[in-house]
C-alpha positions as CSV (number, residue, x, y, z in Angstrom):
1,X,0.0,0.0,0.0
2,X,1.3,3.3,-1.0
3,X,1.8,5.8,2.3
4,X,0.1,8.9,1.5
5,X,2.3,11.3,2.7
6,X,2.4,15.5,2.8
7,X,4.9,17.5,4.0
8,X,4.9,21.2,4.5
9,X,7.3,23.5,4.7
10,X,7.3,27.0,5.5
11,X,9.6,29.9,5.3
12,X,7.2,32.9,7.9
13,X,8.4,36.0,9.8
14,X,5.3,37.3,11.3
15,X,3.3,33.9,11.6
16,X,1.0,34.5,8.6
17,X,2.7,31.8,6.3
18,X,3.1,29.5,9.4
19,X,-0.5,29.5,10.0
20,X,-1.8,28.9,6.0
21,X,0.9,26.1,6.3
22,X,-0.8,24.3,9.3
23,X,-4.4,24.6,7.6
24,X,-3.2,22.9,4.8
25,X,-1.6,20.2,7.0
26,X,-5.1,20.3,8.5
27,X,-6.8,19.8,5.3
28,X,-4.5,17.5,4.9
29,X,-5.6,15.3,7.8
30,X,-9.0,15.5,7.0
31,X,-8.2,13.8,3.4
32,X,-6.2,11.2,5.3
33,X,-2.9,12.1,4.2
34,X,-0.2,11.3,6.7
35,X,1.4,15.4,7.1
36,X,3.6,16.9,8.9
37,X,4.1,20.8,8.8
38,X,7.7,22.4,9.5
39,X,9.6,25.7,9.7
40,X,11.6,25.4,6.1
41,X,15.3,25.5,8.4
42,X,13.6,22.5,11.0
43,X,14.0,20.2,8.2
44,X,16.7,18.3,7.1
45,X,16.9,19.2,3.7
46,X,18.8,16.2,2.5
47,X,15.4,13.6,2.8
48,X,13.8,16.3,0.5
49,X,14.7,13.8,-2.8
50,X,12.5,11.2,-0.9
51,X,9.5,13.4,-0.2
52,X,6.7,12.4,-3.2
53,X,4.8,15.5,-2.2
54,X,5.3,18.8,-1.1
55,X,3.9,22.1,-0.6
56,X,5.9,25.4,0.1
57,X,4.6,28.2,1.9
58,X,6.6,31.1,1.6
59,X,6.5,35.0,2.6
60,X,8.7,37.7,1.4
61,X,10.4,40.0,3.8
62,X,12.1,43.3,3.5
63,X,13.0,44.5,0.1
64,X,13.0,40.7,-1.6
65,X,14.8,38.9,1.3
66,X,13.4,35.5,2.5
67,X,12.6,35.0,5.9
68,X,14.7,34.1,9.1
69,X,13.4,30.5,9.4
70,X,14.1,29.4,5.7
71,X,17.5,31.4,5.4
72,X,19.9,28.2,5.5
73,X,17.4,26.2,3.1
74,X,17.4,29.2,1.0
75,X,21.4,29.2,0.5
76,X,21.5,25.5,0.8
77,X,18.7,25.3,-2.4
78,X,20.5,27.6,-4.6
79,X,24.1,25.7,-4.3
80,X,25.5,25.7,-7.6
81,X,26.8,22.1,-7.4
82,X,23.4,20.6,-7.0
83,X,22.3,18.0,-9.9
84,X,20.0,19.0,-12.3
85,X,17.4,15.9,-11.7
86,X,18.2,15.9,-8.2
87,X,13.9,16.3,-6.9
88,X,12.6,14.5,-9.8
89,X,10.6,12.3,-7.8
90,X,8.8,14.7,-5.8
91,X,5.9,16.8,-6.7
92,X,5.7,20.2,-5.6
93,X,3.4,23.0,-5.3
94,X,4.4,26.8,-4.1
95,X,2.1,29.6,-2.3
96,X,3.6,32.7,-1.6
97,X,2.3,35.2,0.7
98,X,3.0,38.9,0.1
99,X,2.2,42.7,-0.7
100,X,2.0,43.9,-4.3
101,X,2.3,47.7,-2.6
102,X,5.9,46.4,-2.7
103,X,8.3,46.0,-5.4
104,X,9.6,42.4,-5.0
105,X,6.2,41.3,-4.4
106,X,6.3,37.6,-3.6
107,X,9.8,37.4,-4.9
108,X,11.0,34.0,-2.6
109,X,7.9,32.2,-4.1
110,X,9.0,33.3,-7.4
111,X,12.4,32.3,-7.3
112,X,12.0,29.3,-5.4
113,X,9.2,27.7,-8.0
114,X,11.7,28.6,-10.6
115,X,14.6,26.5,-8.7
116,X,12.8,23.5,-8.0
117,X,11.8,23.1,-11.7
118,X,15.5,23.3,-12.5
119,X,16.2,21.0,-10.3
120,X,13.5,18.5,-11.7
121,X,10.4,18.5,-9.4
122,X,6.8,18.4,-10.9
123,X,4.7,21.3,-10.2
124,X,1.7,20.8,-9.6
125,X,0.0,23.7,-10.1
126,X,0.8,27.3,-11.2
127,X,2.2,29.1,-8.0
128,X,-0.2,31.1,-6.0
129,X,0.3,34.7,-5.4
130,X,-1.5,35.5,-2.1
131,X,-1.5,39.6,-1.7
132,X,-2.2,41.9,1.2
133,X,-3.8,44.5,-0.9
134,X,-6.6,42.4,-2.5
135,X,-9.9,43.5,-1.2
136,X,-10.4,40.4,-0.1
137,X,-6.9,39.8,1.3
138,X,-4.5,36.9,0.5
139,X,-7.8,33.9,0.8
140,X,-9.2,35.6,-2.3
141,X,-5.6,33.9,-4.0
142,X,-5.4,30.4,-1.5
143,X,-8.9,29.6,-1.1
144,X,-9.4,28.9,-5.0
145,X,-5.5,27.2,-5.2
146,X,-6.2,25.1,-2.5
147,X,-9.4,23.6,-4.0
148,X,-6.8,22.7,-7.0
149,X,-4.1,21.7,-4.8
150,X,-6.6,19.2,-3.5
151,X,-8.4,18.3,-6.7
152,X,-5.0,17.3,-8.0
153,X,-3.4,16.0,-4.8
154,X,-6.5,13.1,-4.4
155,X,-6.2,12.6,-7.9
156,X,-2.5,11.0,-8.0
157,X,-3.4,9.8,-4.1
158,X,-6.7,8.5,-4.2
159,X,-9.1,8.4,-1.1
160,X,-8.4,4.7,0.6
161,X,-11.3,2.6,-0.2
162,X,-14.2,3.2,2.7
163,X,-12.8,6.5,3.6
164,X,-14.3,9.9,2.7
165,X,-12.8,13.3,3.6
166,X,-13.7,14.3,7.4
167,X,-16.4,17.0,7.5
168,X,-15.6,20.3,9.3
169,X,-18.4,19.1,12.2
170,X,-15.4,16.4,12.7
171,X,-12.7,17.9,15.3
172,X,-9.2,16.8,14.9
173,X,-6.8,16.6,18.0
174,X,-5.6,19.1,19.4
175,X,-2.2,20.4,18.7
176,X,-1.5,21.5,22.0
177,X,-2.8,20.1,25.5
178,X,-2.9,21.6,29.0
179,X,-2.4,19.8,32.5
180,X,-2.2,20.9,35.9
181,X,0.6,22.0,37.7
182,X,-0.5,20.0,41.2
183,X,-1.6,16.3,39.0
184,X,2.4,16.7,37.6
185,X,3.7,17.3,41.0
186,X,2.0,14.5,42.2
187,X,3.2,12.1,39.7
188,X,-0.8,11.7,38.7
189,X,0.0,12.6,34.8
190,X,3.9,11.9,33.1
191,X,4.4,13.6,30.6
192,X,6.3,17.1,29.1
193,X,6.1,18.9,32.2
194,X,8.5,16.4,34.0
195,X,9.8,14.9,31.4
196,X,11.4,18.4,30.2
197,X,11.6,20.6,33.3
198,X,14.8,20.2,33.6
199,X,15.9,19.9,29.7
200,X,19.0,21.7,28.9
201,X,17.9,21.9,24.8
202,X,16.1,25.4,23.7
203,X,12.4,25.2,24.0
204,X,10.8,23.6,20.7
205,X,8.3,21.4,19.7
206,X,10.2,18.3,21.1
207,X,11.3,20.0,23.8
208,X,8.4,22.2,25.1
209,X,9.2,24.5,28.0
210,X,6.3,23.8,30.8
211,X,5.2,27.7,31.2
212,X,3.0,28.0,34.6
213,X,-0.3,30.0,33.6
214,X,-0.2,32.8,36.3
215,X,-3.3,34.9,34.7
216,X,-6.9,34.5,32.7
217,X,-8.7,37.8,31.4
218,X,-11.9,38.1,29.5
219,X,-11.1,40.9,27.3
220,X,-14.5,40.6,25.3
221,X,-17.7,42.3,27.5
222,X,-20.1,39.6,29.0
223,X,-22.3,40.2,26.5
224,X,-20.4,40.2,23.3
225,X,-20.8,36.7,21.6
226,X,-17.4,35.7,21.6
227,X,-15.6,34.8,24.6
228,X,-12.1,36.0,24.1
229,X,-9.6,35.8,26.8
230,X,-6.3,37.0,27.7
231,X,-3.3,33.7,29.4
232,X,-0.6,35.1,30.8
233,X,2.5,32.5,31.0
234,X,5.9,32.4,33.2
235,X,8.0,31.8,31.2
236,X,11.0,32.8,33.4
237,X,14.1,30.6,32.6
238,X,13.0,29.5,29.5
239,X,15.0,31.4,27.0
240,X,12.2,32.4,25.0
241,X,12.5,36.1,24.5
């Protein structure tokens, strides 16, 4: 049985890009795909020739500069001494995220769609241009380029037989999860807070610093429909400026 796998990869400096990347790993999910969503310099761009599908979600920063998390990728990528057919087994698809006020406007997408088809990968679709200054912001570009993203991605990976693509009313786990402070003292629940209170390695994903919540604020008035709150976290000793 073929693994249907997706990986995304992201280059973000304000969060924007991160968070389209994660809904399409989301999406992703939903259509039974087997994802896994990463900061473009978190992966170990050497396993790239052995990843059958890929999506790139990239913003541009400055005056056409790419941004901090995809900067050793980005020199990495463009090494002269890379073979020519080097990705031709993986097929790729590229979203960028920018503002056409500017005048590089979603120069990284641009330049990275154009490398990866010289260094052989299939694209799957035209690269989307998301821009800031659309009246209906950068969706009006992704919502329409995901729908052919997917059209085309469950067309070389087919639905398993008996499965159908999860509904919205269906509610994925959570990425993130909260326990007390006295059931980890007690020993009652093992897990990141002992396992990594004393971890030596920078807080990340694998290695997630166990912040005390010291505060809880509704900032929306009783009577407003949303209930919008403000966490405050310790994170004293954790690195994370």
């Amino acid at each position: 049985m073929v693994i249907r796998r997706l990986l995304v990869l992201f280059g973000s400096q304000t969060g924007t890009a991160q968070d389209v990347a994660e809904r399409i790993g989301r999406e992703g999910v939903r259509r039974h795909f087997v994802c896994r969503v990463l900061p473009l310099d978190s992966y170990t761009i050497a396993d790239l020739i052995q990843e059958p599908l890929v999506v790139f979600v990239c913003s541009t920063t400055g005056q056409g500069e790419p941004p901090d998390n995809m900067k050793k990728f980005w020199r990495f990528i463009f090494r002269r001494n890379l073979p020519a057919a080097s990705l031709s087994v993986v097929n790729s698809a590229v979203l960028g995220l920018g503002d056409s006020s500017y005048p590089k406007f979603n120069f990284i997408a641009k330049k990275l769609s154009k490398r990866l088809m010289q260094l052989g990968s299939q694209n799957l679709l035209p690269l989307g241009l998301g821009d800031d200054q659309h009246d209906l912001g950068p969706d009006a570009v992704i919502d329409p380029w995901l729908k052919d993203f997917w059209a085309i991605a469950l067309r070389i990976y087919p639905l398993p037989p008996g499965l159908a693509v999860l509904g919205d009313h269906v509610i994925l786990p959570s990425k993130y999860s909260l326990q007390f402070e006295g059931d980890a003292s007690n020993g009652s629940v093992v897990g990141p807070y002992v396992t990594n209170k004393h971890s030596t390695c920078p807080p990340s994903s694998l290695h997630p610093f166990p912040a005390r919540m010291v505060a809880i604020e509704r900032v929306t008035d009783e009577s407003h429909f949303q209930d919008v709150r403000l966490i405050t976290f310790d994170i004293t000793d954790s690195g994370i400026q």
